[in-house]
PyMOL CGO cylinders between C-alpha atoms (Angstrom):
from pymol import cmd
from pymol.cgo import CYLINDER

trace = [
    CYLINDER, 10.23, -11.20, -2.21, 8.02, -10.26, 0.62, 0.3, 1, 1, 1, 1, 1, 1,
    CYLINDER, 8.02, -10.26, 0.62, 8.64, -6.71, 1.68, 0.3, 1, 1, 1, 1, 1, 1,
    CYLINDER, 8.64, -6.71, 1.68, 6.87, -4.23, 3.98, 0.3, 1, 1, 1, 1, 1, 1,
    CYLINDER, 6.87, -4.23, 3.98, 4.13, -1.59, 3.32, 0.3, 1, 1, 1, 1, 1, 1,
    CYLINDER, 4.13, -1.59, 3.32, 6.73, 0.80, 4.49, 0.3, 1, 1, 1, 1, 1, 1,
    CYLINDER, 6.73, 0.80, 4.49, 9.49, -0.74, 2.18, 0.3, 1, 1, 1, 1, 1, 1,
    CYLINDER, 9.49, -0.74, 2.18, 7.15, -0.61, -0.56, 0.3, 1, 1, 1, 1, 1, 1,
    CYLINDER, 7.15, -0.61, -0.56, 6.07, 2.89, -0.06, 0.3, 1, 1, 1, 1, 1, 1,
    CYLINDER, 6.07, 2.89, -0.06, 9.93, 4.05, 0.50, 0.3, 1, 1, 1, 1, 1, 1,
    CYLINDER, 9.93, 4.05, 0.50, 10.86, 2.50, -2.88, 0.3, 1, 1, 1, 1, 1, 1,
    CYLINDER, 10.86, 2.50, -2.88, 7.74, 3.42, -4.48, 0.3, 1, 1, 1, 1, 1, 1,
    CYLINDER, 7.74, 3.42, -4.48, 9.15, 6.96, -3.55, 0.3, 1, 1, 1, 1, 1, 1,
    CYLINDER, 9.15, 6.96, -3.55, 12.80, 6.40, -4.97, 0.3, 1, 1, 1, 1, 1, 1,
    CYLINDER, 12.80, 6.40, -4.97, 11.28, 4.81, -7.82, 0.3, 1, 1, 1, 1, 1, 1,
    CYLINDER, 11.28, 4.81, -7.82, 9.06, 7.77, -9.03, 0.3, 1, 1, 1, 1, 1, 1,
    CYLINDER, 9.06, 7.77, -9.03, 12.33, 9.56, -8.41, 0.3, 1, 1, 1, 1, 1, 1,
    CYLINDER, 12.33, 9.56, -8.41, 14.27, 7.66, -11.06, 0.3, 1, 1, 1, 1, 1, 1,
    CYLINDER, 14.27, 7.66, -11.06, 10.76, 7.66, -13.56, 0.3, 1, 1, 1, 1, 1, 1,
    CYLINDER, 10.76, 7.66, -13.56, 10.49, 10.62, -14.40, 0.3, 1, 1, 1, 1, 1, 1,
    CYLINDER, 10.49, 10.62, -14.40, 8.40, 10.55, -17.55, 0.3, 1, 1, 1, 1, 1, 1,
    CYLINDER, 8.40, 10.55, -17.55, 5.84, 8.69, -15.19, 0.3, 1, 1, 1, 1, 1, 1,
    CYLINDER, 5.84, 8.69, -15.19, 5.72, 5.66, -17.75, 0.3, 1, 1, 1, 1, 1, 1,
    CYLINDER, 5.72, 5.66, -17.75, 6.56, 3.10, -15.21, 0.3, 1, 1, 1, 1, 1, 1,
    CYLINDER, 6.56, 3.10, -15.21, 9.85, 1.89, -16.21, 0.3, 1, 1, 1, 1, 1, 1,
    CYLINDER, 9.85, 1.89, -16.21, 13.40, 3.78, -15.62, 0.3, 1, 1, 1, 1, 1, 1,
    CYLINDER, 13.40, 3.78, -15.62, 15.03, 3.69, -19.12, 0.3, 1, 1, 1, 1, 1, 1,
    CYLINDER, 15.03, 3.69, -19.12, 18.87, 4.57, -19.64, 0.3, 1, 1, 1, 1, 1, 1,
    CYLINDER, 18.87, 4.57, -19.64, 18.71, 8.09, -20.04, 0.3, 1, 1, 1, 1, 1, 1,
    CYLINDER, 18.71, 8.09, -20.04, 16.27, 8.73, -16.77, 0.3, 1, 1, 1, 1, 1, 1,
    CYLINDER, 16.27, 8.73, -16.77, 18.55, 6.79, -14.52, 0.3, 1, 1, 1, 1, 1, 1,
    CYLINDER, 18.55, 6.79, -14.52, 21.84, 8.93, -15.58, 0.3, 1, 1, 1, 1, 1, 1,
    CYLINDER, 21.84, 8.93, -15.58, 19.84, 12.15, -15.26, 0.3, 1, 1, 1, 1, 1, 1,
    CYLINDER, 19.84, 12.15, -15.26, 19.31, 11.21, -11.77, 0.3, 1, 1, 1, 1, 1, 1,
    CYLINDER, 19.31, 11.21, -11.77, 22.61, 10.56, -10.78, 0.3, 1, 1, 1, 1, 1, 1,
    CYLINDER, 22.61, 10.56, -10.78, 23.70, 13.51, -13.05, 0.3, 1, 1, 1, 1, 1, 1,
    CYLINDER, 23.70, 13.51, -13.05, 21.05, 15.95, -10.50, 0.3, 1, 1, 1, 1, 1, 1,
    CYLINDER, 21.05, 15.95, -10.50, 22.26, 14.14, -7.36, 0.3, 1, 1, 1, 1, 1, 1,
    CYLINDER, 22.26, 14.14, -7.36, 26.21, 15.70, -8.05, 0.3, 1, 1, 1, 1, 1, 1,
    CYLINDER, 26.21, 15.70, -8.05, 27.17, 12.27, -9.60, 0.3, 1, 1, 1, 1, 1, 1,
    CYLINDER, 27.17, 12.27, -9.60, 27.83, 11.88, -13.38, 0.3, 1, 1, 1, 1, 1, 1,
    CYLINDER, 27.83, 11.88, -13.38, 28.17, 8.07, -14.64, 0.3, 1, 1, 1, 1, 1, 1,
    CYLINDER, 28.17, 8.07, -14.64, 29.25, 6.96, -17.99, 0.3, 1, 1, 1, 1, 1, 1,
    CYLINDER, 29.25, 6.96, -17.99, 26.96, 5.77, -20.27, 0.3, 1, 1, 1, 1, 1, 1,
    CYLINDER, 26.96, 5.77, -20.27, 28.92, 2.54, -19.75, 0.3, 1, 1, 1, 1, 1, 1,
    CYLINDER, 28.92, 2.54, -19.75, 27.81, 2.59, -16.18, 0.3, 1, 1, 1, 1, 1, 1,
    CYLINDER, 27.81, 2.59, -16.18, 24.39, 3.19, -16.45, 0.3, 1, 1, 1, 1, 1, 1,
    CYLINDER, 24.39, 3.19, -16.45, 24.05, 0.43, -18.93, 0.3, 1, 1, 1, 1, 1, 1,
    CYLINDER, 24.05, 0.43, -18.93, 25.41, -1.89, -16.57, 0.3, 1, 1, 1, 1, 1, 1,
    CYLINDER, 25.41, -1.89, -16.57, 23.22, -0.89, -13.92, 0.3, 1, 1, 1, 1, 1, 1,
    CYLINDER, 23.22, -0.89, -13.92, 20.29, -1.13, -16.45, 0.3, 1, 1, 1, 1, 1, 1,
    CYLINDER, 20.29, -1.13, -16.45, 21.28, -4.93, -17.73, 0.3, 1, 1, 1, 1, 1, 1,
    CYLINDER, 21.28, -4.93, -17.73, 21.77, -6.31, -14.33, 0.3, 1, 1, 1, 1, 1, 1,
    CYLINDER, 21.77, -6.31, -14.33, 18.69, -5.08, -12.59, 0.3, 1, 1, 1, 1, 1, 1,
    CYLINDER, 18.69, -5.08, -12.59, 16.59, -5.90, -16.06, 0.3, 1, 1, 1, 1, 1, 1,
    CYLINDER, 16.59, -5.90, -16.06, 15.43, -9.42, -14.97, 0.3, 1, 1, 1, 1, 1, 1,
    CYLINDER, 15.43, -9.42, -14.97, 13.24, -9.40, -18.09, 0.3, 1, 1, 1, 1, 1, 1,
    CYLINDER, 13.24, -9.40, -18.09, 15.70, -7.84, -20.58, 0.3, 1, 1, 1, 1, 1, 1,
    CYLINDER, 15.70, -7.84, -20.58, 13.33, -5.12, -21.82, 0.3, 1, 1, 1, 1, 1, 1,
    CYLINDER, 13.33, -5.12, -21.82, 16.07, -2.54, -21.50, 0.3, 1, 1, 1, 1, 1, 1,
    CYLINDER, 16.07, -2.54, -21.50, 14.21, -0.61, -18.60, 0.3, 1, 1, 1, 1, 1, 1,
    CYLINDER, 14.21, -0.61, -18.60, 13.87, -1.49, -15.22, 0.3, 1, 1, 1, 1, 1, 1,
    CYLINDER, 13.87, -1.49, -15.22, 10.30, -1.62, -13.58, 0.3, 1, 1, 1, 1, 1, 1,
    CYLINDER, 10.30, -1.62, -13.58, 9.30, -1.59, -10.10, 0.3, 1, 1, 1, 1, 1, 1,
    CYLINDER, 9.30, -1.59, -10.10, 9.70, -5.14, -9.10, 0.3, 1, 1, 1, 1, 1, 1,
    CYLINDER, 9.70, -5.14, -9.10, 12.65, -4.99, -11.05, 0.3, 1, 1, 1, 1, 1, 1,
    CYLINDER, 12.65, -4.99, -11.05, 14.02, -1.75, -9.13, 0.3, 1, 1, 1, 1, 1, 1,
    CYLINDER, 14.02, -1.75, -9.13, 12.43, -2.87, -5.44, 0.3, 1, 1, 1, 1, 1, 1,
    CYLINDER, 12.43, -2.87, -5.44, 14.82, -6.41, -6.01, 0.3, 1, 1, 1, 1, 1, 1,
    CYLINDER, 14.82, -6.41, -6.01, 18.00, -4.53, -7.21, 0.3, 1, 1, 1, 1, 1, 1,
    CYLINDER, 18.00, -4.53, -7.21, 17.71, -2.33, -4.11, 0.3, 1, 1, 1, 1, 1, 1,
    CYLINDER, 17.71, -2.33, -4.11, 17.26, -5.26, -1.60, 0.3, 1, 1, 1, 1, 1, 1,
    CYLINDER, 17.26, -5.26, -1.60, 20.10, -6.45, -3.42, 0.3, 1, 1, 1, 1, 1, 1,
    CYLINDER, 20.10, -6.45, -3.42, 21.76, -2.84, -2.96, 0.3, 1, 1, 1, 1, 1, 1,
    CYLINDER, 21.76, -2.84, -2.96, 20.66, -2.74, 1.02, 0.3, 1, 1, 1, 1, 1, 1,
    CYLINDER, 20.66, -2.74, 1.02, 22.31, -6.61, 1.64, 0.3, 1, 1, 1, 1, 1, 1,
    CYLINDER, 22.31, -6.61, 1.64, 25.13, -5.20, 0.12, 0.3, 1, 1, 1, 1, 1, 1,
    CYLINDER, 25.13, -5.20, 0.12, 25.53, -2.28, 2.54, 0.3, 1, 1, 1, 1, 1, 1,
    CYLINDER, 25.53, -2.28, 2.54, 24.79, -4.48, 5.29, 0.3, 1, 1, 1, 1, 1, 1,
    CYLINDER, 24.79, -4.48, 5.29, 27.46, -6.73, 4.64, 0.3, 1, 1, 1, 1, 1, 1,
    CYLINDER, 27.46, -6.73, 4.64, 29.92, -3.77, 4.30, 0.3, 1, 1, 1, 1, 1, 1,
    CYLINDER, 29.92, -3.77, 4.30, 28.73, -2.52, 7.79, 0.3, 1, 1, 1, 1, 1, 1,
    CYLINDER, 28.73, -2.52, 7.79, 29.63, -5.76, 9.45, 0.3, 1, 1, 1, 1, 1, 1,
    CYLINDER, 29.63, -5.76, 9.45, 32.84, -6.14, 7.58, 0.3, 1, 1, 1, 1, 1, 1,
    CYLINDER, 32.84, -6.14, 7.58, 33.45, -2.92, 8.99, 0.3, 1, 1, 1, 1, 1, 1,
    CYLINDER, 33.45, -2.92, 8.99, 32.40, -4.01, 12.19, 0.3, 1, 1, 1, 1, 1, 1,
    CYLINDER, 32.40, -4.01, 12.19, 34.33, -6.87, 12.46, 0.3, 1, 1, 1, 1, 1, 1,
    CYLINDER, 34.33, -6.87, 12.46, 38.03, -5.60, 11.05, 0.3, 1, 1, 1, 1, 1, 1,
    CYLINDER, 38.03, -5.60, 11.05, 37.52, -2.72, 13.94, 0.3, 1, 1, 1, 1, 1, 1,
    CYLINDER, 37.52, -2.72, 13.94, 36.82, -5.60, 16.90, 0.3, 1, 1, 1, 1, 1, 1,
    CYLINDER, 36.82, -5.60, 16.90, 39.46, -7.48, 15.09, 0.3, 1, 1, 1, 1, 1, 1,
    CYLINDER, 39.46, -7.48, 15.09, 42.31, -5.91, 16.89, 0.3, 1, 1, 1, 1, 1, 1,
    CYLINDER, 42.31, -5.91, 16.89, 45.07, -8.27, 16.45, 0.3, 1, 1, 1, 1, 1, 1,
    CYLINDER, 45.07, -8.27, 16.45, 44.16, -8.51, 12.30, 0.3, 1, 1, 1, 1, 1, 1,
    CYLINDER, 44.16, -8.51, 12.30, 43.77, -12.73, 13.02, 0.3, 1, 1, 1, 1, 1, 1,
    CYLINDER, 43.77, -12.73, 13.02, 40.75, -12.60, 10.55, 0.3, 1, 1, 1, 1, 1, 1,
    CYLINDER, 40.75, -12.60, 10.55, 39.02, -14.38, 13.82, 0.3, 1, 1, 1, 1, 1, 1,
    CYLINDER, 39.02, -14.38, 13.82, 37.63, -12.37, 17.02, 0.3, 1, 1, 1, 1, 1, 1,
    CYLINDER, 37.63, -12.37, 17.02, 38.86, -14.07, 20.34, 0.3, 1, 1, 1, 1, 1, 1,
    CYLINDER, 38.86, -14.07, 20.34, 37.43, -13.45, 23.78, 0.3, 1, 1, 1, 1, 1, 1,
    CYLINDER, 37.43, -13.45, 23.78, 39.47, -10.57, 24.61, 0.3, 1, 1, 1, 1, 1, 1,
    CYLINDER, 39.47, -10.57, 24.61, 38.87, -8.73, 21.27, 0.3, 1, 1, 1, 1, 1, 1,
    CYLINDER, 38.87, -8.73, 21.27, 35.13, -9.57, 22.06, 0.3, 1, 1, 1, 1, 1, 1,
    CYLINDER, 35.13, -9.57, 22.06, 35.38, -8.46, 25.46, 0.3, 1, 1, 1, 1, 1, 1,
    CYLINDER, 35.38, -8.46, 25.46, 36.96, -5.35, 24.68, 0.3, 1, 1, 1, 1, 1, 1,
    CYLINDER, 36.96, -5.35, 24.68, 34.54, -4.53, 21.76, 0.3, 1, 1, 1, 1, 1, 1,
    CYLINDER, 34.54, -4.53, 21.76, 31.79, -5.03, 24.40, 0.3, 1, 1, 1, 1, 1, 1,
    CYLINDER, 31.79, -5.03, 24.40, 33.02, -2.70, 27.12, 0.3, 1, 1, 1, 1, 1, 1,
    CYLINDER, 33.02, -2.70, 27.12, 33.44, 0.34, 24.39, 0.3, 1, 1, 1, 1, 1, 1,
    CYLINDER, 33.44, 0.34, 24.39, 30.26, -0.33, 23.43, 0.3, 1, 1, 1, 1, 1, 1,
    CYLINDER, 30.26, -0.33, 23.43, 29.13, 0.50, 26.75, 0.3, 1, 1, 1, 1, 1, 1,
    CYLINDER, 29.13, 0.50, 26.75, 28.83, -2.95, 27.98, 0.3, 1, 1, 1, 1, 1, 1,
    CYLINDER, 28.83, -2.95, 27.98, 29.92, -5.02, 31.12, 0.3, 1, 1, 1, 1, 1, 1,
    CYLINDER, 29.92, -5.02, 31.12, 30.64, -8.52, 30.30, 0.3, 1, 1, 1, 1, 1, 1,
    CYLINDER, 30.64, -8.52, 30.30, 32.72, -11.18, 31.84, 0.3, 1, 1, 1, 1, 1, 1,
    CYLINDER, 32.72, -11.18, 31.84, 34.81, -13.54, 30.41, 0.3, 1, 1, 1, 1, 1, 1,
    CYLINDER, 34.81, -13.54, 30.41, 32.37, -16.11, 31.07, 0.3, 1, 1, 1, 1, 1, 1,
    CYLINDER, 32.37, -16.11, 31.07, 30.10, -14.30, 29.18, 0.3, 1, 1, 1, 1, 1, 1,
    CYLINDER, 30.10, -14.30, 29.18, 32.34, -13.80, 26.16, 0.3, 1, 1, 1, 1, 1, 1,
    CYLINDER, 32.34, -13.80, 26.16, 32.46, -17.30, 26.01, 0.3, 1, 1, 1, 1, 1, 1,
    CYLINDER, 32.46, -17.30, 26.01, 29.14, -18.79, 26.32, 0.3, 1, 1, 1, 1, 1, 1,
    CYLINDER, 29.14, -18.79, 26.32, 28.89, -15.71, 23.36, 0.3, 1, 1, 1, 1, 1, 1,
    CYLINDER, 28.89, -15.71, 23.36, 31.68, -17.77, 21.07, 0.3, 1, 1, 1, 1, 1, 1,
    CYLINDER, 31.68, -17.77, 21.07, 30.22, -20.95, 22.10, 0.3, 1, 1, 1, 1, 1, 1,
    CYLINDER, 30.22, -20.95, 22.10, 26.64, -19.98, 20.75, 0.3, 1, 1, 1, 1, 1, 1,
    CYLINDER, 26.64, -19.98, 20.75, 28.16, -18.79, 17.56, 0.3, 1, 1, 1, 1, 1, 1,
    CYLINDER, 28.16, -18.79, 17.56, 31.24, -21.28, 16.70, 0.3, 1, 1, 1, 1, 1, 1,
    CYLINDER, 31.24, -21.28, 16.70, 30.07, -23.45, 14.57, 0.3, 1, 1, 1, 1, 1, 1,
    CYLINDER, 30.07, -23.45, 14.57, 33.42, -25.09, 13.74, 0.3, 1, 1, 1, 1, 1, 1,
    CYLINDER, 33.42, -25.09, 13.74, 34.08, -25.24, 17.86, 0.3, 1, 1, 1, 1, 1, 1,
    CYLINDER, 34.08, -25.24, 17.86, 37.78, -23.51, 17.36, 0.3, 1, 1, 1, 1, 1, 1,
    CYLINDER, 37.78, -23.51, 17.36, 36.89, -20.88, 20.32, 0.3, 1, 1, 1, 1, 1, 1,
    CYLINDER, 36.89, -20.88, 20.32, 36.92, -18.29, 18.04, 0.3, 1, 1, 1, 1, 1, 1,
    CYLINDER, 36.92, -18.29, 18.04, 34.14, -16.07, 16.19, 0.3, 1, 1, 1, 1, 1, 1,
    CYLINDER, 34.14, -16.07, 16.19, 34.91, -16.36, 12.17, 0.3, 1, 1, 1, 1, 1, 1,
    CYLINDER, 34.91, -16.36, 12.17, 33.46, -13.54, 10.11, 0.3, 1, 1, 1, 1, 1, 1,
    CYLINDER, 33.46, -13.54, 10.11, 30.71, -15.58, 8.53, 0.3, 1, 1, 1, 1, 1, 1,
    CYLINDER, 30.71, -15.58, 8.53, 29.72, -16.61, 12.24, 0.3, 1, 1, 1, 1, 1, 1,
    CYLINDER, 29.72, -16.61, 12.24, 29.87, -13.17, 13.27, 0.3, 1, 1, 1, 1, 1, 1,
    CYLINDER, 29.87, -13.17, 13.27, 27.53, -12.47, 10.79, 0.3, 1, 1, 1, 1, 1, 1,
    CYLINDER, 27.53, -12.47, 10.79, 25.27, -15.08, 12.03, 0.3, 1, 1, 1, 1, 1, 1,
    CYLINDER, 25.27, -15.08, 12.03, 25.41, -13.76, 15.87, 0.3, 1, 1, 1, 1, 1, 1,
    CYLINDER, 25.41, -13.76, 15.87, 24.49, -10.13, 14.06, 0.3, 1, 1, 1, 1, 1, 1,
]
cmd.load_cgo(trace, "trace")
């Protein structure tokens, strides 16, 4: 896991958030606290799921590599979302596949002019199973 000074730093912050005894770990009770303060109570169920599958080394709190994984984990996640998002919207006809004129349409209410030849050298750079389409996982890829 290679991350940023700035990614550190930013998590580093969340983290101390979460710690709030200052001990180095986020236990249970700390992590439902937080959500409790930020106008969202969890079960006790839910917390302990959050705590077993960010506890890589089953100690029963999560430390800061622990916490800086589960939230890359957390921000791949929300990416994903975003583009699935993305791609139901351009997906106009609900094919599960984005053709040149949903592309070309997405493009020009994005503020871009693009002709059709265009579009496709776009699909062709992207489909990887050469049906002259753009799946989601290649739309993914061209994102």
């Amino acid at each position: 896991m290679s991350l940023t000074n700035e990614q550190k730093e930013n998590f580093r912050q969340s983290f101390n958030q979460f710690d709030q005894d200052g001990n180095g770990t986020i236990d249970a009770k700390e992590l439902k606290d937080v959500f409790h303060k930020m106008g969202n109570p969890v079960t006790d169920e839910v917390v302990q799921n959050m705590i077993e599958s960010a506890d890589l080394d089953k100690s029963g709190t999560v430390d800061f590599d622990e916490f800086c994984k589960m939230m890359i984990k957390y921000e791949e996640q929300g990416r994903e979302q975003a583009l699935k998002q993305a791609f139901t919207m351009f997906d106009t006809d609900k094919s599960g596949f984005l053709e040149e004129g949903e592309i070309k349409n997405a493009m020009e209410k994005l503020g871009n002019t693009v002709t059709i030849e265009q579009v496709k050298e776009m699909i062709k750079q992207v489909d990887t199973d050469s049906d002259g389409k753009v799946s989601f996982e290649e739309f993914k890829k061209m994102m």
